[in-house]
N, C-alpha and C positions, 0 to 999 in steps of 0.2 A: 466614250473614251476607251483608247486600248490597253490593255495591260501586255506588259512585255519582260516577261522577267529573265534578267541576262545573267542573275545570279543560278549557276548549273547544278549549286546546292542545292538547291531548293527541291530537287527532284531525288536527293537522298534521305530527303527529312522523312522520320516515319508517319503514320497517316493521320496521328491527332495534329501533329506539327504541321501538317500539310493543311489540314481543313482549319486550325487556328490563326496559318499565313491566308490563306483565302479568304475566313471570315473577316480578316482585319482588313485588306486589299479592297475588299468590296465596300468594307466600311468608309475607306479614304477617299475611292470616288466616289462615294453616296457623294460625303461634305463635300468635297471640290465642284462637283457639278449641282451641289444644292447653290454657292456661292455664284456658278455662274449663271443660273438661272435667276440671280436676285440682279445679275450685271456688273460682279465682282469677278475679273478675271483671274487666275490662279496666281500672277506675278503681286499682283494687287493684294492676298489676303495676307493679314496682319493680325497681331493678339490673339491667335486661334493656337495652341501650343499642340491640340490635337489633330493638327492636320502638319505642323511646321513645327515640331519639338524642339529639334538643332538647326539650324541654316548652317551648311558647312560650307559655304561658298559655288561658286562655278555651276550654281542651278541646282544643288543636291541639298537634301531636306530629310531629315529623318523623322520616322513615324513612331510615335510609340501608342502601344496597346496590347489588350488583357483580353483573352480569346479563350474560352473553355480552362483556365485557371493558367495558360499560359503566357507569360509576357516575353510580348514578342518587341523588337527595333526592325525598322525597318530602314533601307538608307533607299529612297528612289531621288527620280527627277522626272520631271516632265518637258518632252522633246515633242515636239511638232502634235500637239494633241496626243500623243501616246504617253500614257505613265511608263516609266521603266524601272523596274524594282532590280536594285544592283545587288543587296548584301541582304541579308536577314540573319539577326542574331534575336534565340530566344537566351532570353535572360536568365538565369538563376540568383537565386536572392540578391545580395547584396553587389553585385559584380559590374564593374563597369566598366571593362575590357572593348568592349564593343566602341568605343567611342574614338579609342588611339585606332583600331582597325578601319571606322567608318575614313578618319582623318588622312591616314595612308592611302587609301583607296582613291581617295577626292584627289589627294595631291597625284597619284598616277594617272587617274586619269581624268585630269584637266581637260577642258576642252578646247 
């Protein structure tokens, strides 16, 4: 699977934040390609909250996860075998800002 990440932030995050979006990236397609090597295709999984946190419609999915004490959201989708990672918000404590941004994002761009 290809990773593609269209989100341009991602390339200003400094370098714990960069290696704790990667570790968690690589964690996502582990699961996704563990699933379909069991013959579970990506549209297909269900009750997995680790791989599918949010379903925000239009094929977008956010990831959540904890990478070297950072927590990270992730908003991707997957497009013709390729992941595309749109948005990354790390998280600080309590804050849940990230969810009205993923929301706007999804509705601009619809597919």
């Amino acid at each position: 699977m290809n990773v593609t990440y269209i989100d341009k932030n991602f390339m200003k995050a400094n370098s714990d934040e960069k290696k704790a979006v990667d570790s968690s990236v690589n964690k996502l397609v582990s699961r996704i390609e563990a699933y379909e090597r069991e013959g579970t295709p990506f549209e297909r999984i269900c009750n997995d909250d680790k791989v599918k946190y949010d379903v925000l419609g239009n094929g977008y999915y956010t990831f959540k996860n904890q990478s070297q004490r950072i927590q990270l959201r992730i908003l991707y989708r997957i497009k013709n075998d390729d992941l595309q990672i749109h948005m990354i918000h790390v998280k600080k404590r309590n804050n849940k800002n990230y969810i009205g941004q993923f929301e706007n994002y999804v509705k601009c761009h619809s597919v």
